[in-house]
N, C-alpha and C positions, 0 to 999 in steps of 0.2 A: 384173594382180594388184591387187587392194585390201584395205585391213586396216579391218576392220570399227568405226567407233564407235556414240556411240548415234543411233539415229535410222533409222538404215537408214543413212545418211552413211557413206561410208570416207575414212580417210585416204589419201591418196598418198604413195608413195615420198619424196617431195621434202618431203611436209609430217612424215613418222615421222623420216624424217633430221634437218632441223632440231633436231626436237623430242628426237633422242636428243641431238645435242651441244650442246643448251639444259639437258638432263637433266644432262650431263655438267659443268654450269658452264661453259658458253662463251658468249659476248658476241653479240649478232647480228652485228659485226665480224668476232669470230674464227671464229662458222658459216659464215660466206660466206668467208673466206678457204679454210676447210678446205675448204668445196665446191665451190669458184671459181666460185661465183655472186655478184650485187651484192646488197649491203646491203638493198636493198628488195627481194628476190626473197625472201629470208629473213626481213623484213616482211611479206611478201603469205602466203606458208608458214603462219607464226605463226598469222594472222588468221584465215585460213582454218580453224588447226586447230582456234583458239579456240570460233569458232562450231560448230562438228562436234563438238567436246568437251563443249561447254558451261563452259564456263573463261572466268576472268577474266582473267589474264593467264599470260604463262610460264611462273611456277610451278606452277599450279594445271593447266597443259595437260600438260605433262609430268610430273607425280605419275598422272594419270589418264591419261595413252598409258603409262605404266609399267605402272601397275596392271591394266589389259586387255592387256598383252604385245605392245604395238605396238613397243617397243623393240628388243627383242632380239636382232632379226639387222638393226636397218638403222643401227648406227653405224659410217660409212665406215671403213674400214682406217685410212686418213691422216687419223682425226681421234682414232683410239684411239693414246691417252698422247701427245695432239699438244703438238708443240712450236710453235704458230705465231708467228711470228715478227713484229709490228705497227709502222709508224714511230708514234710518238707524239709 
């Protein structure tokens, strides 16, 4: 499956997830906890989607996966109203 950006480029799963619990206000900390993925996995994601986007940074990538409906159905279960829990 691929969700379409500009360019011909799609996003992946891995990089719409991200970017929905970036949408959501979460930390690249708290994306990778909710995913169980490492911190730089959810770095490479970002980057990734940054360029496919055409985005500057996280905000601007996720207003625009919002806005083309890449969102919609890929914010994990366990990250919708997450409580994640961080030692600080």
């Amino acid at each position: 499956m691929s969700w379409s950006a500009k360019g011909g480029d799609s996003l992946t799963k891995g990089e719409a997830e991200v970017l929905g619990l970036v949408d959501s206000g979460l930390s690249n900390r708290e994306s990778a906890a909710a995913l169980s993925i490492a911190v730089g996995t959810v770095k490479c994601h970002l980057h990734r989607a940054y360029e496919k986007l055409q985005a500057r940074n996280r905000i601007e990538a996720a207003v625009k996966a919002r806005e083309r409906g890449h969102l919609s159905s890929f914010v994990p279960s366990s990250a919708q109203g997450a409580n994640v829990t961080l030692d600080r």
